[in-house]
C-alpha positions, 0 to 999 in steps of 0.5 A: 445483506452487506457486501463481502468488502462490508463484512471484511471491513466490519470484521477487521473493525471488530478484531481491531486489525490495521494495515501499513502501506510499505514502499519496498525497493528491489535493491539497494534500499530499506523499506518505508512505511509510508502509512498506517493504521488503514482498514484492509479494504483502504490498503488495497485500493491504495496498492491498486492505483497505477501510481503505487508502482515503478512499473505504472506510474506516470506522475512525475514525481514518481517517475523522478523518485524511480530515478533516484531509488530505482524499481519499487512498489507499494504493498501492505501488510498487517500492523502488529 
C-alpha cells in the first residue's frame, strides 16, 4: 500500500498542482518567488530545512541576506 506522502504526490500529479516556494519579509519588502513548479511534498521539505528561515539559519550567506533585508522566511503556495 503506497505511503500517504506517495498518495498526495500522486494526487497532485493527477490534477496537475504545482507549488512556488516564496521568500516573504516582515517589513519593508516585496515577496519573491524563489522556485516553481515543485510537487507538495518538494515544497515542504524545502520549507522544513533550518536554513529557510531568518530565525534558524546558520549559513553565512543567509545570516548576511538577514543583515541586508531583515526577518524573513520561506513558505509555499499553490501556483495557479
Amino acid at each position: 500500500m503506497p505511503s500517504q506522502d506517495a498518495r498526495r504526490h500522486a494526487a497532485d500529479e493527477q490534477h496537475g498542482k504545482t507549488y512556488r516556494i516564496v521568500r516573504r519579509y516582515f517589513q519593508g519588502h516585496e515577496p519573491k518567488v524563489i522556485a516553481t513548479g515543485l510537487c507538495e511534498d518538494d515544497a515542504l521539505l524545502h520549507c522544513l530545512n533550518p536554513e529557510t528561515s531568518s530565525s534558524t539559519a546558520l549559513d553565512a550567506e543567509n545570516i548576511e541576506h538577514t543583515k541586508e533585508y531583515g526577518p524573513w522566511f520561506d513558505g509555499y503556495e499553490e501556483e495557479r
